[in-house]
C-alpha positions in Angstrom: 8.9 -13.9 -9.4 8.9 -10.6 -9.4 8.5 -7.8 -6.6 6.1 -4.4 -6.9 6.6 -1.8 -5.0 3.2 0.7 -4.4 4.2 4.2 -2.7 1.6 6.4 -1.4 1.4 9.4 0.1 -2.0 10.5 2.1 -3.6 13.5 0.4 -3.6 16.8 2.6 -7.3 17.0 2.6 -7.7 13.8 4.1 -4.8 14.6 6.9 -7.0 16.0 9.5 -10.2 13.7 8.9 -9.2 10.9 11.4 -12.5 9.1 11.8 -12.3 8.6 7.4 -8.9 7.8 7.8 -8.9 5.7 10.4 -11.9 3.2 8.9 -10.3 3.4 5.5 -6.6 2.3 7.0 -9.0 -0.5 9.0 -10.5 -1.7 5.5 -6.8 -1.7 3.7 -5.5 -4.5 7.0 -8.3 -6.6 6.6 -8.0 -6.4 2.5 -4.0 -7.5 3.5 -4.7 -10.1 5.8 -7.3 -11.7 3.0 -4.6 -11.5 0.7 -2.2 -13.1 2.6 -4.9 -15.8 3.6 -4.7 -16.3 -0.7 -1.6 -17.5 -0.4 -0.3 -13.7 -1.8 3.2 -12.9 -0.4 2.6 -8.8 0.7 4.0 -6.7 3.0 2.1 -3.1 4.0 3.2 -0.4 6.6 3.6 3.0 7.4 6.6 5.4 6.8 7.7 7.2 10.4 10.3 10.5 10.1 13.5 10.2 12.6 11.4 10.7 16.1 8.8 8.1 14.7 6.1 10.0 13.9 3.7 9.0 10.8 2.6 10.8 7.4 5.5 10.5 5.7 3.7 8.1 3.6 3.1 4.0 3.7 5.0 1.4 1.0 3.8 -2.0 0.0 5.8 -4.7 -1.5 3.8 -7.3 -3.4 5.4 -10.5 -5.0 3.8 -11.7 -8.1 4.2 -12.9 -11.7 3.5 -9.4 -13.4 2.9 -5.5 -13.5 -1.0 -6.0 -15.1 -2.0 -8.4 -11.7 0.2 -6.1 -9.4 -1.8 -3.2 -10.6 -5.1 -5.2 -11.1 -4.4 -6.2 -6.8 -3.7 -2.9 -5.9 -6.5 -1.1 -7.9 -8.9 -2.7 -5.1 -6.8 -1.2 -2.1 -9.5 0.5 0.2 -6.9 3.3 0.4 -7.1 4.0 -3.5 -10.5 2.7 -3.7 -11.4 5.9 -1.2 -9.3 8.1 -3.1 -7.3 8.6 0.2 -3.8 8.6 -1.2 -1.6 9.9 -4.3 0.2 6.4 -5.3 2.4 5.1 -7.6 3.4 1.5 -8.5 6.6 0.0 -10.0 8.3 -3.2 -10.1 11.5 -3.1 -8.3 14.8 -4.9 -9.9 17.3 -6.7 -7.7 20.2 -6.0 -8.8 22.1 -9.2 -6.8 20.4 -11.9 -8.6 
């Protein structure tokens, strides 16, 4: 089956507006872990520059059959939902098969 890759990147505005961006980040781990509960094989995290520090950005990796339900799962993110983050989704191709 197929893997999707969603990149986002949190827009400036929302940067400095913790207590928004903290409950919306809250809503996007429980909307995960119901996922996963659904048997949905997805992975979600944050991207960290060299000294580990955060807003570079988050990547999720979502197995499943094709790009209209990848995009259809990932249109109810709380985090686009909000409007919280530029984002773009695309399939990714292993090349080893």
């Amino acid at each position: 089956m197929p893997f999707f890759v969603k990149t986002e990147i949190i827009k400036k505005e929302y940067l400095i507006k913790n207590d928004l961006k903290r409950k919306v980040i809250n809503e996007h781990n429980d909307w995960i872990k119901k996922l996963k509960k659904e048997g949905i094989n997805i992975k979600s995290g944050f991207l960290v520059d060299k000294l580990k520090r955060p807003g570079a950005g988050g990547l999720l990796i979502l197995e499943i059959n094709n790009y209209e339900n990848a995009l259809k799962i990932i249109k109810n993110d709380p985090m686009i939902k909000n409007d919280l983050v530029k984002w773009k989704l695309n399939e990714w191709i292993d090349l080893n098969k």
